[in-house]
KOLSERO-210653 format. One record per atom (N, C-alpha, C, O, CB): residue in one letter; z, y, x. Coordinates in steps of 0.1 Angstrom, whole numbers, plus 5000, padded with zeros to 4 digits. Glycine has a CB too. Layout:
BEGIN
AZYX...
//
This chain:
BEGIN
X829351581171X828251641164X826951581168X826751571181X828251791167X825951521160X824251481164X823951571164X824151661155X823351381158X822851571178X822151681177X820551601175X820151511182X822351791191X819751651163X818651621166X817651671176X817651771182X818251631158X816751581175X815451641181X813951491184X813451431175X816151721201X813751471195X812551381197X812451311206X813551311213X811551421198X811551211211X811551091218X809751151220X809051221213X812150921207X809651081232X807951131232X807551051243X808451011251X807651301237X806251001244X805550911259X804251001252X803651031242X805450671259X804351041270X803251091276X802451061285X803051021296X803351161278X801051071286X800151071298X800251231303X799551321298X798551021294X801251241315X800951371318X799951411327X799551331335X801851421323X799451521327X797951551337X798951601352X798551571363X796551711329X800151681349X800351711359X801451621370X802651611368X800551811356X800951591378X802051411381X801651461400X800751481407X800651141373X802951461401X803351451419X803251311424X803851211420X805051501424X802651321433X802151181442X801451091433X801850981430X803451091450X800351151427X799451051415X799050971432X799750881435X797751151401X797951031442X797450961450X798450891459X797950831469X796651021456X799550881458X800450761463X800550621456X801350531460X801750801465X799650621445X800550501434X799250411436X798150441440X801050551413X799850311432X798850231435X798450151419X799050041417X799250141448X797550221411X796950171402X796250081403X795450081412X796550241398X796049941391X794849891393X794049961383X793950081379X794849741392X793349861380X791849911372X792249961360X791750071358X790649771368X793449911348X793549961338X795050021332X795650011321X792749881331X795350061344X797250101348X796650261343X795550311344X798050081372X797750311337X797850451336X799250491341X800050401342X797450501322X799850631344X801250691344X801350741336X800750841332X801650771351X802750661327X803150751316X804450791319X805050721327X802950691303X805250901312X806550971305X807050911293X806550921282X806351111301X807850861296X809150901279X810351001283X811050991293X810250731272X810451061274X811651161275X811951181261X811651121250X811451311282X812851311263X813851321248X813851511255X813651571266X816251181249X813951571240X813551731244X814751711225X815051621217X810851821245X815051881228X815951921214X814852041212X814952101202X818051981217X813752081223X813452211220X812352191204X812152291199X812652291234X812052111199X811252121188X809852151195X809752181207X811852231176X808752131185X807352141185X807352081196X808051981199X806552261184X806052161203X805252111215X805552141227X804952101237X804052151214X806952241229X807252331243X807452251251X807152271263X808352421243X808152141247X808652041264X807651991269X807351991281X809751891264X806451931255X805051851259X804151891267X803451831275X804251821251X804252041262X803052141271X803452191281X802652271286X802552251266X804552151287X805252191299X804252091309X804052141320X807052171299X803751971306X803251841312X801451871316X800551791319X803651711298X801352001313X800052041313X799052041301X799651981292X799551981321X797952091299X796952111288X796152001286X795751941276X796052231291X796051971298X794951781297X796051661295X795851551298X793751701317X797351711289X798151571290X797751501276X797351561266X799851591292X798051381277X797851361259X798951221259X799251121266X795751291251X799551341242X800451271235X800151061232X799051001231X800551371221X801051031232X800850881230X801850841219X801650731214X801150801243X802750931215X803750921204X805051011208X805451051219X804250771201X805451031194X806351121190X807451141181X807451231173X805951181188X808551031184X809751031171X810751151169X811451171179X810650911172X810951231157X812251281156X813651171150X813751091142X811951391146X814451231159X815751091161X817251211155X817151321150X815951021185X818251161157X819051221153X819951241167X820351351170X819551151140X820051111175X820551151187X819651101198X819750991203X821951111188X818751181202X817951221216X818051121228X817351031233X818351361223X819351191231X819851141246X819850971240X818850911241X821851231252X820650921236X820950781232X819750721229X819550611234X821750761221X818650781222X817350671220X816550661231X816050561234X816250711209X816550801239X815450781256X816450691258X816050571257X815250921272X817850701261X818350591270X817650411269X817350331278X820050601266X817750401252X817950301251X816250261250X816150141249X818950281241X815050341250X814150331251X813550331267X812650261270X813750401243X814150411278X813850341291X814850221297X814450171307X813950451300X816350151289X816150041290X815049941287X814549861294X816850021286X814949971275X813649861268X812549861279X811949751281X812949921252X812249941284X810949951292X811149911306X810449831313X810350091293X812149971310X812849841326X812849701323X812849641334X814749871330X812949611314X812949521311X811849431311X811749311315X813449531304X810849521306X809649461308X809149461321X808949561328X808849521300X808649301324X808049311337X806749341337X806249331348X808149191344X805849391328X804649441334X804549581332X803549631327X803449381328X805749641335X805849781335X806349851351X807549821353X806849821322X805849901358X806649961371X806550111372X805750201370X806149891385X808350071378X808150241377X808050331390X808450311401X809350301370X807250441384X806550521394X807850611401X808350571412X805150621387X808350721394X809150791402X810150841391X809850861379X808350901410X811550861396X812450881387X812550801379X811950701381X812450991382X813250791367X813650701358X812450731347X812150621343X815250741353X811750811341X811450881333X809550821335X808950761325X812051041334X809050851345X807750771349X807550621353X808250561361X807450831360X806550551347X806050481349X804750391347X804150421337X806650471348X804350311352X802750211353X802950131347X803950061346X802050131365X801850131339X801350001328X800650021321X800250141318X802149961320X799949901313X798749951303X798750031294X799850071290X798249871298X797650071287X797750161277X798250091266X799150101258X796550221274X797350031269X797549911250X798749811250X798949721241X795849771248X799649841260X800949771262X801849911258X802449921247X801249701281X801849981267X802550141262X802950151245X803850141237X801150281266X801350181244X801050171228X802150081218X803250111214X799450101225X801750001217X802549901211X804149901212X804949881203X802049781216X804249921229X805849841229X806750041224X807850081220X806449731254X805850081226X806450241223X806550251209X807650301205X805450381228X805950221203X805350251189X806750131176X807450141166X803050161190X806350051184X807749901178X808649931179X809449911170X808149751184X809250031194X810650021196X811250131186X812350141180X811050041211X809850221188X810750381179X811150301169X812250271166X809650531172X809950271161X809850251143X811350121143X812250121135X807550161135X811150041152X813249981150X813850091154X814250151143X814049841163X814050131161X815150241163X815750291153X816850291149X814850351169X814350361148X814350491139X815150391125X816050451120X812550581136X814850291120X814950181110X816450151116X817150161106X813650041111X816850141121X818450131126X819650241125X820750241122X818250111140X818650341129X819650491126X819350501115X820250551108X819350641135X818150471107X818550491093X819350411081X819750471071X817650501089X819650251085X820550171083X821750241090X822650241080X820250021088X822050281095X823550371103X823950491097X825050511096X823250431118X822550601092X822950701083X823250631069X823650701060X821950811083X822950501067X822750521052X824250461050X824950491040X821450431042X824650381061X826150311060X827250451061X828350441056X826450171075X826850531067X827750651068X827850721056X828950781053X827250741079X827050721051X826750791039X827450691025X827950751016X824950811038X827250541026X827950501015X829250521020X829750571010X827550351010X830350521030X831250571038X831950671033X833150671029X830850601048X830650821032X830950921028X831250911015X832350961012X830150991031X830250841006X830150840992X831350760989X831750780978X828850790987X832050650995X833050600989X834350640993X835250590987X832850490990X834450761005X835650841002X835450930994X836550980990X836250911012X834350970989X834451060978X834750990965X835651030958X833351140978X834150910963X834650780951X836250800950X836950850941X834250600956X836750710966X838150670961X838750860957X839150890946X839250560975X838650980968X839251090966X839551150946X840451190938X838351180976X837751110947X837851110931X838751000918X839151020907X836451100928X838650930924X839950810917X841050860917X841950870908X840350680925X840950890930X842650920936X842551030924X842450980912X843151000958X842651160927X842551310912X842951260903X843951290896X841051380906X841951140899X841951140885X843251030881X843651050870X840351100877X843950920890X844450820891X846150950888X847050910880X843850720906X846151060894X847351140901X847251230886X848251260880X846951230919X846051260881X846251330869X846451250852X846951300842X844951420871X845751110854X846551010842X848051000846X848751010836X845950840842X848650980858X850150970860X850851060852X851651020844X850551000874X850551190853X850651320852X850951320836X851951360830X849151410858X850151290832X849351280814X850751190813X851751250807X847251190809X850851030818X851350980809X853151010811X853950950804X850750840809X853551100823X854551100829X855351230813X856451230808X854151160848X854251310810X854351400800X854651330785X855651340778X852951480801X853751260784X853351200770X854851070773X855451040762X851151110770X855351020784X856750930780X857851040777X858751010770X857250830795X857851180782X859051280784X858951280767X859951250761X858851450794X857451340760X857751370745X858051240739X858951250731X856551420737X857551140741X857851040733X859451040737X860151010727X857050920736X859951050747X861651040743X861951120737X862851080729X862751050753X861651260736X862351390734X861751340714X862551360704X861351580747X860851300713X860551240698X861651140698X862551180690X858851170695X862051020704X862750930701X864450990699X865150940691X862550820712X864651070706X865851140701X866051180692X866951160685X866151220705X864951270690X865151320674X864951250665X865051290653X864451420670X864551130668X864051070655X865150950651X865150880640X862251010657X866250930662X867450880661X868751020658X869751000652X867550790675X868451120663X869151180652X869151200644X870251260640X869451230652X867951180634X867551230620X867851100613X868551110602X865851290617X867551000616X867950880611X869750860612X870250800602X867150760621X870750910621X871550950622X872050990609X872750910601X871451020631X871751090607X871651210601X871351170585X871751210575X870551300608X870551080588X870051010572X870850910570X871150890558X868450950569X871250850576X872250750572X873650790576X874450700578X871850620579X874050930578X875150990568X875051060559X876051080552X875951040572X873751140557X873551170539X873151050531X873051070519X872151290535X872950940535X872650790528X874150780526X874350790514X871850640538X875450760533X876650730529X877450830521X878150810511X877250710539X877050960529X877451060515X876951040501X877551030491X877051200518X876051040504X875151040487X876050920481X876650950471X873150980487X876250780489X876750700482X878350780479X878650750467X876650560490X879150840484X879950870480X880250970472X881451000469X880450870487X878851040466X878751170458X878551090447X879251110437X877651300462X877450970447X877250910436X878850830432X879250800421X875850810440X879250830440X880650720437X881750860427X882350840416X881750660459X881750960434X882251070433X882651140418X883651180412X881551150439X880751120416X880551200406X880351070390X880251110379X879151320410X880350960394X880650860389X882350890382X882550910370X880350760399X883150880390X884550930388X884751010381X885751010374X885050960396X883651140381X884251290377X883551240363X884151280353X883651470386X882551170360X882151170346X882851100338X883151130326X880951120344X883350990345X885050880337X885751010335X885951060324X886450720350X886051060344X887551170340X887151230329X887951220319X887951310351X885751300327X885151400319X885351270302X885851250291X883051460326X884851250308X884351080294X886351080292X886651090280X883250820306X887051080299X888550990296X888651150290X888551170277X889850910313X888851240296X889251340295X888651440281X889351520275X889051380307X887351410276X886951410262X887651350255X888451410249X885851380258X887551240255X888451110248X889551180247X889651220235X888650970258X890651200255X892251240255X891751370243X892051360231X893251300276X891051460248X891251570238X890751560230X890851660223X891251670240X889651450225X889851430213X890551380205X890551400193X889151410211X891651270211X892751260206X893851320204X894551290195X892951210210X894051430212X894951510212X894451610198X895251660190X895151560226X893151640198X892751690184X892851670172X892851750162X891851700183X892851520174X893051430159X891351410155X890951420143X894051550144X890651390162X889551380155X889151200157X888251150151X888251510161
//
């Protein structure tokens, strides 16, 4: 399951052992973290004089701090102050390399949601193929049964017609016969009449 939430770099006001660090002239301490709580609750936990420096909503949290305090360990004009999460460096370096990495990030998980999504969309494609692929079977599995159940009958009727075609010929043959008899048989009695 992703859980959303945000990505954030801060100047916090409230900072343990600020007077141990050793700043130069235009070094500040900043925060990146990752919060699920929404709005401002994790930020203002950081005190009232802190100020925001940026603020992405991400889809998965944990994985973008991660991969955003790699990015920042890497850089050598960044050191870090305490824990993983604090660190020195310029403002106008902060700015920038914070600001680039989100807007890729964020440009990446959205190339990632959108591949998931044609993903999505093309199991639903094929599922819908599939239905309709399972319901033409269906159709033509029906439409071959009538067409035999027609081809039967339509060889028994032909059957059927080509032995009233032979009968007929033999009724015509038949009654051919019975009209000679009738015809012979006038004939005889009119002979037998004398006429």
């Amino acid at each position: 399951m992703v859980v959303s939430g945000e990505i954030y770099c801060i100047i916090p006001s409230k900072i343990e052992n600020r007077d141990k660090c050793d700043l130069e002239c235009n070094d500040i301490i900043f925060k990146v973290g990752q919060s699920t709580q929404g709005g401002f609750k994790r930020i203002s936990s950081y005190g009232n004089k802190s100020a925001l420096l940026g603020r992405y909503a991400v889809e998965n949290p944990k994985y973008a701090e991660k991969k955003l305090l790699q990015f920042i360990r890497e850089k050598d004009y960044y050191k870090v102050f305490q824990g993983n999460e604090y660190f020195i460096g310029r403002l106008k370096y902060i700015l920038i390399d914070f600001h680039e990495f989100m807007q890729g990030y964020i440009q990446e998980e959205n190339i990632e949601k959108q591949k998931q999504l044609e993903i999505t969309l093309n199991n639903e494609a094929y599922l819908k193929l599939k239905k309709e692929n399972e319901e033409l079977k269906r159709r033509l599995e029906v439409m071959e049964s009538q067409a035999s159940r027609l081809f039967e009958t339509s060889s028994e009727e032909s059957e059927s017609s080509e032995d009233n075609e032979k009968m007929g010929v033999k009724r015509g043959r038949v009654n051919e016969e019975l009209k000679k008899m009738d015809v012979r048989a006038f004939l005889s009695r009119k002979k037998d009449r004398g006429v």
